[in-house]
C-alpha positions in Angstrom: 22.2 -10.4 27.9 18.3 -10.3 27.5 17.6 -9.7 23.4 14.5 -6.9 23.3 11.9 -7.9 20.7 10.3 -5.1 19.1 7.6 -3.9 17.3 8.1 -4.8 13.7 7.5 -2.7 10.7 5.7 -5.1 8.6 5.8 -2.4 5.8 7.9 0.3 4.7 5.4 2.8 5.5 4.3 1.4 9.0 4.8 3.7 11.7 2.6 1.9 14.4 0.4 -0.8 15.0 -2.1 -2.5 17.3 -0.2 -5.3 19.5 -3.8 -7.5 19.0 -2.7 -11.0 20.6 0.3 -12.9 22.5 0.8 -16.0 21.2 3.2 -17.3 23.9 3.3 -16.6 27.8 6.0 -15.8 29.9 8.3 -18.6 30.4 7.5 -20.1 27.7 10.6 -21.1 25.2 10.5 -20.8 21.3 12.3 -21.7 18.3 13.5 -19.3 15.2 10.6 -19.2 13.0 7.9 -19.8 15.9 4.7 -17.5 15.4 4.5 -15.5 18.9 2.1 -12.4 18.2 -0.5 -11.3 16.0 -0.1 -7.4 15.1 -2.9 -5.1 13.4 -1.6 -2.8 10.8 -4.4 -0.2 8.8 -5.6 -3.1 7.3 -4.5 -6.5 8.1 -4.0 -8.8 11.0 -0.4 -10.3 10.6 1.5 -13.2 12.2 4.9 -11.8 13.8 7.9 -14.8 14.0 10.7 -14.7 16.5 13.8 -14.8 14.9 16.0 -16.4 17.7 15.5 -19.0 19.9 15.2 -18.9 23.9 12.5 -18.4 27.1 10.2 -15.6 26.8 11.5 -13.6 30.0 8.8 -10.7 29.9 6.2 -9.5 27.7 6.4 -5.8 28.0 3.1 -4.6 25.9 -0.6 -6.2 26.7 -2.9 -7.7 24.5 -5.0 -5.4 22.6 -3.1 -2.0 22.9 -3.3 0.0 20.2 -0.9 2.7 18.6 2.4 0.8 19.0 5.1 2.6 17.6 7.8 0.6 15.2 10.8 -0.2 17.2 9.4 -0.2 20.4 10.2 -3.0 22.7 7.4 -5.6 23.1 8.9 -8.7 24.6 12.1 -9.9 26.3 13.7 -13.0 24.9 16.2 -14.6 27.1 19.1 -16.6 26.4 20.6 -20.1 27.4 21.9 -19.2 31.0 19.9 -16.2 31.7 17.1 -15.8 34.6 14.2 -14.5 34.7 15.8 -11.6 37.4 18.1 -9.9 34.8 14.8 -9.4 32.5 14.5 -6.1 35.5 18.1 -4.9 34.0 16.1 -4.2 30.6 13.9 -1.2 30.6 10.4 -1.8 29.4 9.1 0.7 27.4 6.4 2.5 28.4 2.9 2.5 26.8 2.2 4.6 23.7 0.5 8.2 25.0 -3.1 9.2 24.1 -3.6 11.2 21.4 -3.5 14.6 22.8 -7.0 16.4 23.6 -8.7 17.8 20.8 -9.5 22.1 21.2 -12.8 22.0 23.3 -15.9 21.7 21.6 -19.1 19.8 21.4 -19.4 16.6 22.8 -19.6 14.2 19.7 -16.6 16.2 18.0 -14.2 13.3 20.1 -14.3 11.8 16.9 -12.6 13.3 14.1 -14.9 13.5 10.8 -13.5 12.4 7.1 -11.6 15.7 6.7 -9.8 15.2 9.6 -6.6 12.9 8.1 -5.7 16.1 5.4 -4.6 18.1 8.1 -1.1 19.7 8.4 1.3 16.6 8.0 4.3 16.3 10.7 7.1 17.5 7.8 5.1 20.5 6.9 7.7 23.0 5.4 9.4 25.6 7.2 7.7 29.2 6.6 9.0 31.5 4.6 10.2 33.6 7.6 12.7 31.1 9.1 13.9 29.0 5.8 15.3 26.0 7.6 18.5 24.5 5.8 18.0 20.7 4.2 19.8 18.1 6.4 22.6 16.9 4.5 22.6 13.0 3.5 24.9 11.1 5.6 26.8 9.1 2.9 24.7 5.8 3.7 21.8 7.5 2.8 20.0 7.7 5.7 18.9 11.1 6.4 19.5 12.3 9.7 17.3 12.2 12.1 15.1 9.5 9.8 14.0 6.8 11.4 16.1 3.3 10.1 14.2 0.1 9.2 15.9 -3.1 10.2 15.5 -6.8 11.2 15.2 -7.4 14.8 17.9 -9.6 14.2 20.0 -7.1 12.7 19.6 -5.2 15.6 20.8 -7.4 18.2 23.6 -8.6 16.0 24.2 -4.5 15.6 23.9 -4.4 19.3 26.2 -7.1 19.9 29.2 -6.1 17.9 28.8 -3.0 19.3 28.0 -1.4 15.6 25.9 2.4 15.5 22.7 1.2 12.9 22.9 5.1 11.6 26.1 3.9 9.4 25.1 1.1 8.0 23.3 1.1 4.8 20.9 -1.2 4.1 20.6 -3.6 1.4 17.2 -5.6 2.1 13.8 -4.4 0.8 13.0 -1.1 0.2 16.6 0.0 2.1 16.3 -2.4 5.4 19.2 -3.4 7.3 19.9 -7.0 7.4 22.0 -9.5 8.7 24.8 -9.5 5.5 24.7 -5.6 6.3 25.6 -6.2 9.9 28.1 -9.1 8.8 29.3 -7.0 5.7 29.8 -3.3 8.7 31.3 -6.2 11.4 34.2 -7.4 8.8 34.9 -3.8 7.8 33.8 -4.4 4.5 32.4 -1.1 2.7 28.5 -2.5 2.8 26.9 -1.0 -0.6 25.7 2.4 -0.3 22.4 3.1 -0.2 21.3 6.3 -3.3 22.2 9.6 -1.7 18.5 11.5 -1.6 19.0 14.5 -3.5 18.8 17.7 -1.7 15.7 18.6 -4.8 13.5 16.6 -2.5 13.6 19.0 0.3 13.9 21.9 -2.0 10.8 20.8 -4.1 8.9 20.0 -0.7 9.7 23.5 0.5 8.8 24.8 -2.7 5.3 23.5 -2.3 2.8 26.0 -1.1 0.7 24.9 2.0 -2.6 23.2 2.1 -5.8 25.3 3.2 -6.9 23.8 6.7 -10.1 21.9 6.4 -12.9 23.3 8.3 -12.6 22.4 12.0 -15.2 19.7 13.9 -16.6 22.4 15.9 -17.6 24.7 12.5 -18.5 21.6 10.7 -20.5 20.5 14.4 -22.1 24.0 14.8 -24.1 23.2 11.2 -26.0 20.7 12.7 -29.1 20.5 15.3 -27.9 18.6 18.4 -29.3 15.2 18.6 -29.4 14.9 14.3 -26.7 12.5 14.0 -24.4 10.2 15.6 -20.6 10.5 15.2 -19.3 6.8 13.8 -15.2 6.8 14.7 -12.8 6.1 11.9 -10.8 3.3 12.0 -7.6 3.0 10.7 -8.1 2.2 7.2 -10.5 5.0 7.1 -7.8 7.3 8.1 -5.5 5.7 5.5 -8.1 5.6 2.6 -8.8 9.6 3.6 -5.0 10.6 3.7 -3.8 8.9 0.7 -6.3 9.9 -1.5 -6.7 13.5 -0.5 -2.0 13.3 -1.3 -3.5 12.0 -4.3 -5.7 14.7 -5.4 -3.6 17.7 -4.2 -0.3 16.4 -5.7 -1.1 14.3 -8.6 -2.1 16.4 -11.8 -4.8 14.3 -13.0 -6.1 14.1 -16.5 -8.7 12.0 -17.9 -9.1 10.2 -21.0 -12.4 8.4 -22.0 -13.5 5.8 -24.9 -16.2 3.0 -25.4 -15.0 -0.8 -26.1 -17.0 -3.0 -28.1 -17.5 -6.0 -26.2 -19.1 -8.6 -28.6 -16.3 -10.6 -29.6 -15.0 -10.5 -25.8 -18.0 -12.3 -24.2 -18.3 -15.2 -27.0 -14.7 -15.9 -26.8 -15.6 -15.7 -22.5 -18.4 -17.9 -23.2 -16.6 -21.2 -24.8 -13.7 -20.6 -22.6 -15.6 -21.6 -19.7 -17.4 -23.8 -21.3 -14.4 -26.3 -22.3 -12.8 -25.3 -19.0 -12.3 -27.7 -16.3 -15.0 -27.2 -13.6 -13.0 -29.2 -11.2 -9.4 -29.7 -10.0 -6.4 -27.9 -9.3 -7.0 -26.4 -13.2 -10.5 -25.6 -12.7 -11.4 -21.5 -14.1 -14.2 -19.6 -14.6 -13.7 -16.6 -16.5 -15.1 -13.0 -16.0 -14.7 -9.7 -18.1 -12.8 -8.4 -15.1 -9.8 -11.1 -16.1 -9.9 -9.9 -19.4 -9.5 -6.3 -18.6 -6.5 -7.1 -16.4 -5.3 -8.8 -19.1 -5.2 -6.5 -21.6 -3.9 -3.4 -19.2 -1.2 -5.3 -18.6 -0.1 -6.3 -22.2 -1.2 -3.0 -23.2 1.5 -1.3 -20.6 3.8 -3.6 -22.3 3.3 -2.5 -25.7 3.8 1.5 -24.6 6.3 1.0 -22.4 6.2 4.9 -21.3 2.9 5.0 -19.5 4.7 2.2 -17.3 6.0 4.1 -15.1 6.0 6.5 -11.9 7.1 9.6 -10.4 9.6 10.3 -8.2 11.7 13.7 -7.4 15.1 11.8 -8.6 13.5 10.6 -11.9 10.9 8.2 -14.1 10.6 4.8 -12.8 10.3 2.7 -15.6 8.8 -0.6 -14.7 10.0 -3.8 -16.6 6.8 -5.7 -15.8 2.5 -5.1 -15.2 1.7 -5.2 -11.8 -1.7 -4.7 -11.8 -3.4 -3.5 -8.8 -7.2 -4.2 -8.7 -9.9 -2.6 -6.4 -11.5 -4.8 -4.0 -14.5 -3.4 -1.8 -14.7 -4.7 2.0 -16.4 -3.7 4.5 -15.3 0.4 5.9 -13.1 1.1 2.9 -11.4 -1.2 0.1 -8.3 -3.1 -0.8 -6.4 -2.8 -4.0 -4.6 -6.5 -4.0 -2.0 -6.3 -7.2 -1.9 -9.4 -9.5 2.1 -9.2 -10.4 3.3 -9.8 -13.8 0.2 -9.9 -15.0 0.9 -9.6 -18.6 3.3 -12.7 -18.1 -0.3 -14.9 -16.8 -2.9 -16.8 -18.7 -6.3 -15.4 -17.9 -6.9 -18.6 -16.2 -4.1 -18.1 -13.8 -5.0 -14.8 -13.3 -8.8 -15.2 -12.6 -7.9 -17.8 -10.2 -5.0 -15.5 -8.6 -7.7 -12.7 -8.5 -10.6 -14.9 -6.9 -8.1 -15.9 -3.9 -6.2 -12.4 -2.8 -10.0 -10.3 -3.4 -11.5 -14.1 -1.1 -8.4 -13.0 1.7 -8.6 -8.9 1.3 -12.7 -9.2 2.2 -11.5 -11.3 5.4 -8.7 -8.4 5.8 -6.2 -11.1 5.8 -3.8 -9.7 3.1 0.2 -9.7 3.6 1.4 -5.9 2.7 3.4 -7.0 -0.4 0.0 -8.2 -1.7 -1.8 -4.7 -2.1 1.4 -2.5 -2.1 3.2 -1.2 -4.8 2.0 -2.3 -8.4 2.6 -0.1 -11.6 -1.4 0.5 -12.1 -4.8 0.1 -11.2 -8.3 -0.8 -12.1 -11.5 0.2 -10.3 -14.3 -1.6 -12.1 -18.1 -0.8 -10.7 -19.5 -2.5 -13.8 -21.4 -4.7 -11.5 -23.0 -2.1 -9.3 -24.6 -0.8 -12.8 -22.3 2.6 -13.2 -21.9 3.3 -16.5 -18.9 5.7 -16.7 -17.5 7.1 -13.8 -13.5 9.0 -13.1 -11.4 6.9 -10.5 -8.8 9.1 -8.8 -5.0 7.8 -8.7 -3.6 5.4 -6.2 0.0 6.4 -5.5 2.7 6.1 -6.5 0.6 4.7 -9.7 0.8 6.8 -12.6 -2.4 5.2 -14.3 -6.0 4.2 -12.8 -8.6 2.6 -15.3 -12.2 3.3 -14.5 -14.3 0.5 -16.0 -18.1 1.1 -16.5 -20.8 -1.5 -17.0 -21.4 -3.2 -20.6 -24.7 -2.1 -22.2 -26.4 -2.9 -25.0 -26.3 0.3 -27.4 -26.9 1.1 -31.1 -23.6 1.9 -33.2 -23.0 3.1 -37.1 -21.1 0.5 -38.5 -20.9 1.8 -42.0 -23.8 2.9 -43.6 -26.0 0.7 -41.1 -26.9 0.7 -37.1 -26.0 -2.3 -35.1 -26.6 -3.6 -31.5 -23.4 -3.8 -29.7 -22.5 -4.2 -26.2 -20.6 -1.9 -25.2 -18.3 -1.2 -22.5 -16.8 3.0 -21.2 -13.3 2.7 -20.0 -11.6 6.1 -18.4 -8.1 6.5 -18.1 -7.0 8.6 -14.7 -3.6 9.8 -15.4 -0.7 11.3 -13.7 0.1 14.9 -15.9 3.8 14.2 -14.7 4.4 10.9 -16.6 1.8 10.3 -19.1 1.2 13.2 -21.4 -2.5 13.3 -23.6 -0.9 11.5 -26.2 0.5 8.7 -24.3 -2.4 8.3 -22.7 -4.4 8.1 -25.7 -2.0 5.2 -27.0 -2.0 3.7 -23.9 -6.0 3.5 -24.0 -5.9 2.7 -27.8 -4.3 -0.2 -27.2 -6.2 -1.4 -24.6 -9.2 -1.3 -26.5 -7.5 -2.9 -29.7 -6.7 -6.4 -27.1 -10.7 -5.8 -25.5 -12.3 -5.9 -29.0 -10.1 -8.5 -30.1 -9.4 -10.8 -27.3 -7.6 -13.4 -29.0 -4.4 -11.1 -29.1 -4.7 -12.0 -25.6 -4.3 -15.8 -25.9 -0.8 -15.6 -27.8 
């Protein structure tokens, strides 16, 4: 029979996307691993592959529509013997709905302003009035109700053998069903359970108290002559950059910690590194203070091991490597593209690692395992002149570093004053995780590989 292909969830936190081009037409046949759409996430454009071979019998969603849900049907792929006429048999699904009507008010209030994505989320808790009981784990750990990532080819081999996708645990990236779960389920084999979520997660959710209610377009509208301004719609990374950072802010206990670097050493040991670098070739570098910096977060994560870590309801994740995220500005909003094992990486390999993925985020042409995740971040604005600023925490990070620009500045060194360069570094941290005097270490030694880089080179 006809094999639907659906909107893929190119991330674990996807829920829709923007269907932005066909790459094929109907009737047209592919192969396994042909490129037949380009989908829009928040902030990427990315290349979807069919996984099976055979005659594309229908394409169910047009170009360019937007707010795809994951898992809907998009295409119909047919198979060696199959017609065009038994495409009919499959039911296309219908077009994602409009985004229900905002409350009446002023004209330009179509367009939600920046407070707009901190509104009550879809799981708000229950009130206190009518407690709701926690759903109860099925023992897969899939939550009922939750909605199941999973290979389009896992489905149809799901589909095929006749298998219900709500008992099979998933062994693929972050919990996705694959094909050995489906071949594992099919043989009868006990596929590997995925961790039971704790019933602590509801409880703590429902524990939380509710958000106040930003102030509504129409209040925020009626402070405003008519005519005075022009309403600029967000787009989706916008939205994403708003919700995530106002999670950020009313769940993460932040702290901050704040010391100046001395940079003198660090920019002669820069300076003949670049000059007996190659300028051309495959090995060619050009080193900036930013590499540096990664550098040393990274080693200094790895020399105290307990800032390395994050948060979650069932316990500490403590991370084995530095995956260091690092704020990129584009155009609307910013990308924070993570240089992985970073503390494993010359500076050479990790300047030219960082030219290339902030080059691709700029063109918005990131793959979501290159800005997702990490164990840390850094926001420099060194170059735009800002001399000390506080960065607010990218979850599920524990740690942001705010890096300031380096100035020239008198300093006591002993009995006498000296010009130094120097350089403020603020540490954001999670209250949860890193306590004030793992922080301070964490910083300390930091500053210890800045002001003596060649700890770096060993």
């Amino acid at each position: 029979m006809p094999t639907e292909i659906l909107m893929p969830a190119l991330s674990p936190t996807m829920e829709e996307g923007k269907l932005a081009k066909w790459l094929v037409k109907e009737g047209q046949k592919v192969r396994s691993g042909d490129i037949i759409a380009e989908i829009e996430t928040d902030k990427a454009t990315m290349e979807v592959e069919a996984v099976d071979e055979g005659t594309v019998g229908s394409l169910l969603i047009a170009e360019g529509t937007d707010k795809v849900k994951v898992n809907t049907p998009i295409a119909v792929l047919l198979g060696d013997g199959e017609s065009a006429s038994s495409v009919k048999s499959a039911t296309p699904a219908p077009k994602p709905a409009a985004a229900p009507a905002a409350a009446p008010s002023p004209a330009p209030a179509a367009a939600a302003p920046k407070a707009q994505p901190a509104r009550a989320p879809a799981s708000a808790p229950p009130s206190a009035a009518t407690p709701a009981p926690a759903a109860k784990p099925a023992a897969n750990g899939h939550a009922p109700g939750a909605r199941l990532f999973a290979s389009p080819l896992a489905r149809r081999l799901a589909k095929e053998a006749g298998l219900d996708l709500a008992r099979v645990a998933g062994t693929g990236p972050h919990g996705r069903i694959v094909r050995r779960d489906i071949e594992a389920a099919a043989k009868g084999g006990a596929a590997k359970a995925a961790p039971a979520q704790s019933t602590a997660v509801a409880t703590t959710a429902a524990a939380t108290p509710a958000m106040a209610a930003p102030m509504p377009d129409s209040k925020i509208l009626a402070l405003y002559e008519q005519g005075s301004y022009e309403v600029l719609p967000h787009d989706g990374m916008r939205r994403v950059i708003a919700e995530r950072l106002t999670q950020s802010k009313q769940t993460i206990p932040h702290f901050y910690l704040s010391l100046d670097c001395r940079l003198d050493q660090l920019l002669a040991a820069r300076e003949r590194i670049n000059a007996a670098a190659p300028k051309e070739g495959p090995r060619a570098y050009k080193l900036s203070v930013n590499d540096f910096v990664i550098k040393a977060l990274a080693l200094a994560l790895q020399h105290v091991p307990g800032a390395n870590a994050t948060w979650t309801a069932e316990g500490m994740l403590r991370h084995r490597h530095s995956d260091v995220g690092v704020a990129v500005a584009v155009e609307g909003g910013l990308f924070t593209p993570i240089i992985r094992h970073a503390e494993l990486k010359t500076l050479g390999e990790i300047s030219n690692e960082m030219k290339d993925l902030a080059g691709r985020a700029r063109k918005r042409r990131l793959a979501p395992h290159e800005y997702q995740g990490g164990t840390t971040s850094i926001s420099n604005l060194g170059m735009y002149g800002i001399t000390s600023f506080d960065a607010v925490i990218n979850p599920p990070h524990a740690t942001i570093l705010a890096v300031g620009a380096g100035e020239k500045k008198p300093v006591v060194v002993g009995d006498r004053i000296e010009i130094a360069t120097i350089m403020n570094c603020t540490l954001s941290c999670d209250h949860r995780v890193v306590d004030g005097a793992l922080g301070a270490e964490l910083l300390n030694a930091f500053r210890a590989l800045i002001e003596d880089p060649v700890r770096m080179l060993v």
